[in-house]
C-alpha positions in Angstrom: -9.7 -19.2 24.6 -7.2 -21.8 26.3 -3.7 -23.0 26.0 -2.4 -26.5 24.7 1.4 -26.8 25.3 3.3 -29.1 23.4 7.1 -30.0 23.2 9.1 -30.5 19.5 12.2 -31.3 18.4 13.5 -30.1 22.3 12.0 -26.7 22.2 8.4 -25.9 24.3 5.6 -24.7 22.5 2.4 -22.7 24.2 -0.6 -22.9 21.6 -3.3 -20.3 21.7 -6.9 -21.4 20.9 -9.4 -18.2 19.7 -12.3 -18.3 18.1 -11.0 -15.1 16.1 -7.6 -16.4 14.0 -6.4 -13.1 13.5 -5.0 -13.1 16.8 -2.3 -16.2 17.0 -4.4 -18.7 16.1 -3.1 -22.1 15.7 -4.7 -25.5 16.4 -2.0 -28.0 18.9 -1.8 -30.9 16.4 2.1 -31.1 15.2 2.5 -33.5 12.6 5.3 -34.6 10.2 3.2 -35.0 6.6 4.6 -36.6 3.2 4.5 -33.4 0.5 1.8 -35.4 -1.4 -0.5 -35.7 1.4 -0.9 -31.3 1.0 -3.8 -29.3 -1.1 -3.5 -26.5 -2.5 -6.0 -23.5 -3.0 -5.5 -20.4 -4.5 -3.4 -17.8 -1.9 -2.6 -14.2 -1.7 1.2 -15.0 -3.1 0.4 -15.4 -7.2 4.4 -15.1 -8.4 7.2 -17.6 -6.8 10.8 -16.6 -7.8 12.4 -20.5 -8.5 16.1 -18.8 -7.1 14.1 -18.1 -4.2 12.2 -21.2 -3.9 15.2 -22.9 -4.1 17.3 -21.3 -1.1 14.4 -21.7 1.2 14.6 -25.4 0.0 18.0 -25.7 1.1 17.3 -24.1 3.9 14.5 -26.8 4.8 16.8 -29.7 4.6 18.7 -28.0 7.2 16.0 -27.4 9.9 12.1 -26.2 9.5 12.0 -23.6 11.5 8.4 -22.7 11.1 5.7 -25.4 10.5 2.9 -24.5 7.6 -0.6 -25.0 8.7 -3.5 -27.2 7.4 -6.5 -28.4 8.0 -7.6 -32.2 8.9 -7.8 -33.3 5.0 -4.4 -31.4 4.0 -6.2 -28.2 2.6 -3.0 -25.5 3.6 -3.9 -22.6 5.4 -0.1 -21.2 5.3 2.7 -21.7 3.9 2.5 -22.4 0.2 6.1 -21.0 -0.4 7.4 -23.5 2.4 5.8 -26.2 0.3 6.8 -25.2 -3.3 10.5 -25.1 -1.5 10.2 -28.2 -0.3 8.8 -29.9 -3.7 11.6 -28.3 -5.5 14.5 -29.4 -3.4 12.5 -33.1 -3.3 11.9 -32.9 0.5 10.2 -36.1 2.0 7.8 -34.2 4.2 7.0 -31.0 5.9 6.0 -30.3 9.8 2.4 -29.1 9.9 0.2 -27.6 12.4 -3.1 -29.0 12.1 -5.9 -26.9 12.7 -9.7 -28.6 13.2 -11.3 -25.2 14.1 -13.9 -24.6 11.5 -12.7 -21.5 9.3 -14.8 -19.2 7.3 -12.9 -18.3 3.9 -12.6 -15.0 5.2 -10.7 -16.2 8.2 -8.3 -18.4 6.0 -8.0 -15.0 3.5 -7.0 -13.0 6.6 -4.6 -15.3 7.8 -3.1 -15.9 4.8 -2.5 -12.2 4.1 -1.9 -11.3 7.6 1.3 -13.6 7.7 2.9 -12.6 3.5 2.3 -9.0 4.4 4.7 -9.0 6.9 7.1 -10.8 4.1 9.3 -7.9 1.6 8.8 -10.4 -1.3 5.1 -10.4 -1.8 4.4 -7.9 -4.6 2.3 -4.9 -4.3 0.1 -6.2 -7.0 -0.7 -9.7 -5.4 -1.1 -7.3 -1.5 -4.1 -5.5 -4.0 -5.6 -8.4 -5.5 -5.6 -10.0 -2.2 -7.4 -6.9 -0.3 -10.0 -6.6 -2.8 -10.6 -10.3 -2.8 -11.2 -10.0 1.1 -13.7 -7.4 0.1 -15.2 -8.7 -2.6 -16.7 -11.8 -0.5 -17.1 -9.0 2.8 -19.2 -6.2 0.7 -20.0 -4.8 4.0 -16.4 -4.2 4.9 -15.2 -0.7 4.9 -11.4 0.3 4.5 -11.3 0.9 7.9 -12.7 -3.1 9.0 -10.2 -4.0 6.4 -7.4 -2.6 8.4 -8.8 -4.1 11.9 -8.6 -7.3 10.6 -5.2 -7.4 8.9 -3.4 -5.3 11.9 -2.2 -2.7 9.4 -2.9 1.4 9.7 -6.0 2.9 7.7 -3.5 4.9 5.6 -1.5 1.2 4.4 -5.1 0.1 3.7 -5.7 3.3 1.1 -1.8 2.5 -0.7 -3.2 -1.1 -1.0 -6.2 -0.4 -2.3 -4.6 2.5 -4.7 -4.9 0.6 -7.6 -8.5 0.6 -7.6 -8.9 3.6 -8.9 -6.0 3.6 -11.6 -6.7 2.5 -15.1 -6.1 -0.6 -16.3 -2.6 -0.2 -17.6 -1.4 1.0 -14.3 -2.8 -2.3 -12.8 -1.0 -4.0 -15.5 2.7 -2.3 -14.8 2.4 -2.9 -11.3 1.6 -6.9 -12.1 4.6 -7.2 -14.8 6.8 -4.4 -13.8 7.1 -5.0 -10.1 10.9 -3.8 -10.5 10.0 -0.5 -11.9 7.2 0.7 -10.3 5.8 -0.2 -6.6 2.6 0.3 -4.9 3.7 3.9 -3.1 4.2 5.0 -7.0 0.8 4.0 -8.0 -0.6 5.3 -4.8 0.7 8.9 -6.4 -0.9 8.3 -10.0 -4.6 7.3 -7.9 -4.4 10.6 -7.0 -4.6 11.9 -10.4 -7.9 11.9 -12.8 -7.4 8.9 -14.8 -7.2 10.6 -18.1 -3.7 12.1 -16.6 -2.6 8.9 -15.8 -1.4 7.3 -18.4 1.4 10.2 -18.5 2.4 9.6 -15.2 2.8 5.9 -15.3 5.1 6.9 -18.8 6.8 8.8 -16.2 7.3 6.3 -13.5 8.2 4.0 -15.9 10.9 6.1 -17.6 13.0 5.7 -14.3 11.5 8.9 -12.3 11.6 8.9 -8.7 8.9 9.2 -6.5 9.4 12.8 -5.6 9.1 13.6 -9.1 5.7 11.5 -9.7 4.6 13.5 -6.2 5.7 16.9 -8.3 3.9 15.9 -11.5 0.9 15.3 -9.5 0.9 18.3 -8.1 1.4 20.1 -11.0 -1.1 18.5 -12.3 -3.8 18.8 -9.2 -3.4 22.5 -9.2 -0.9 22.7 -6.6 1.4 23.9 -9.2 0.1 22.6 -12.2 -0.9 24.9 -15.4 -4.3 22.5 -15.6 -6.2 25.4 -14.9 -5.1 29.2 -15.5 -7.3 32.7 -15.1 -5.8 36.9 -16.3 -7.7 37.8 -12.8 -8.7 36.2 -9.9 -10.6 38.2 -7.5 -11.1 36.5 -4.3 -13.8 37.5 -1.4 -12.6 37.1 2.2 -14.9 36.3 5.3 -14.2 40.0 6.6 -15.7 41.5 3.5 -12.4 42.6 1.9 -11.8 41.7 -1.4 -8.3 40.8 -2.9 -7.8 40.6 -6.9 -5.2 39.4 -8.5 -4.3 40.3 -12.4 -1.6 38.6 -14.4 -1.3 36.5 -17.5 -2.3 32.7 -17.2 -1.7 32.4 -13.2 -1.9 29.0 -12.1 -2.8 28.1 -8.4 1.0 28.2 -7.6 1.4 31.1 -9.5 -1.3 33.0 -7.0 0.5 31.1 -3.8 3.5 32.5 -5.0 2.5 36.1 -6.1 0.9 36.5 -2.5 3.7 35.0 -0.8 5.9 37.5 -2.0 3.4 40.5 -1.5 3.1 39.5 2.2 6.5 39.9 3.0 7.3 43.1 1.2 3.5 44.6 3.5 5.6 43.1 6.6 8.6 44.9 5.9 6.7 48.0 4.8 4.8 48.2 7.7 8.2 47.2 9.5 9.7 50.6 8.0 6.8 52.9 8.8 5.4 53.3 5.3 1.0 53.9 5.0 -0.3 51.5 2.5 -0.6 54.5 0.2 2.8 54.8 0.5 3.6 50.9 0.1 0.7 50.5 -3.0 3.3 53.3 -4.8 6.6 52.0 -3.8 5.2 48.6 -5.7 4.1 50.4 -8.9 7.3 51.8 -9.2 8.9 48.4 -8.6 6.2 47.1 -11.1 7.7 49.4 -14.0 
């Protein structure tokens, strides 16, 4: 790696060169380039708000404060929403940092996500598509390369990957209904089989919070849900004891709770002296 410094518009620029452009990679060639002279391939960013657009255009006639990046023949690298801004506001030209480092497409991809996921506007859809588009052309990538290369946590990595393993109409709501339901929402309905899915995303969409779609889930998982009910549950502990519980259609939470509640009255049995003799009777009098 070295450093090219360079001066613009009065302010002093130092330039790293690396051979890995997830670090700060930008080639030392500032230009000034007519709109036309740009091309455009597909990016991570799919949806452009024209209100938006057209702020950031306005801005642009005031003062560029960030240049987009290119390569030699005008192929962009970054900063398709800069350009679309500057197209609709009828902008001349656009500063550009020229890079003449060869790129792999996986380098451009990275780069490209690297700098929208740091932007609020990019929807949780296009963050998806563009993970699994890295993927897709990187089969040996695992989750965790995934996050290495974008700078982000292994745990963002699973929420942006979450719709993977929804249906297809989840995918769907998350494209058209970015308003309505985000990506930590359909990171809760992944965690559900998909043929209890649907009924979340009804859910989500009906204007539920998060907490609730967490509580559904649960409910649904076991940790509270009615999925799965038994009369008796008899359970076998690693010091050879055996506890059984009997009741009519106890859930999971139903059994949490039951034993919850027994534990504290044995503590405050034991607490008052009583033999558990003495403590199974006291219940079964409760009990009637």
């Amino acid at each position: 790696m070295h450093l090219t410094y360079f001066c613009f518009d009065g302010v002093d620029y130092t330039v790293h060169m690396a051979s890995d452009p997830t670090r700060f990679f930008m080639a030392a060639q500032l230009a000034v380039k007519p709109l036309g002279w740009f091309r455009v391939n597909p990016q991570a960013r799919k949806h452009f708000d024209e209100q938006d657009l057209r702020q950031l255009g306005e801005s642009l006639k005031v003062r560029q404060l960030q240049p987009v990046l290119a390569k030699p023949d005008g192929t962009l690298i970054a900063g398709e929403r800069r350009l679309r801004a500057a197209t609709l506001v009828m902008l001349p030209t656009l500063q550009v940092i020229i890079t003449d480092e060869p790129l792999t497409d996986t380098q451009v991809k990275v780069i490209q996500l690297t700098e929208n996921l740091q932007r609020a506007d990019l929807t949780g859809f296009e963050k998806w598509q563009a993970c699994t588009e890295l993927l897709a052309i990187n089969p040996g990538w695992t989750g965790k390369d995934l996050a290495a290369h974008l700078k982000l946590s292994e745990s963002m990595i699973v929420r942006l990957l979450s719709p993977s393993r929804c249906i297809e109409a989840v995918r769907e709501a998350l494209k058209a209904q970015a308003d309505k339901i985000g990506i930590t929402n359909v990171y809760e309905i992944s965690k559900l089989p998909q043929e209890q899915q649907a009924e979340a995303l009804a859910l989500n969409l009906s204007g539920a919070s998060r907490a609730a779609i967490v509580q559904h889930r649960k409910r649904q998982n076991g940790n509270g849900t009615s999925a799965v009910r038994m009369d008796r549950v008899k359970m076998p502990l690693p010091s050879g004891a055996n506890v059984t519980v009997a009741g009519k259609e106890l859930s999971l939470s139903d059994l949490i709770e039951k034993l919850s509640d027994l534990l504290k009255e044995a503590k405050k049995a034991n607490d008052q002296g009583l033999d558990i003799k003495t403590f199974a009777r006291v219940c079964a009098d409760r009990a009637k």
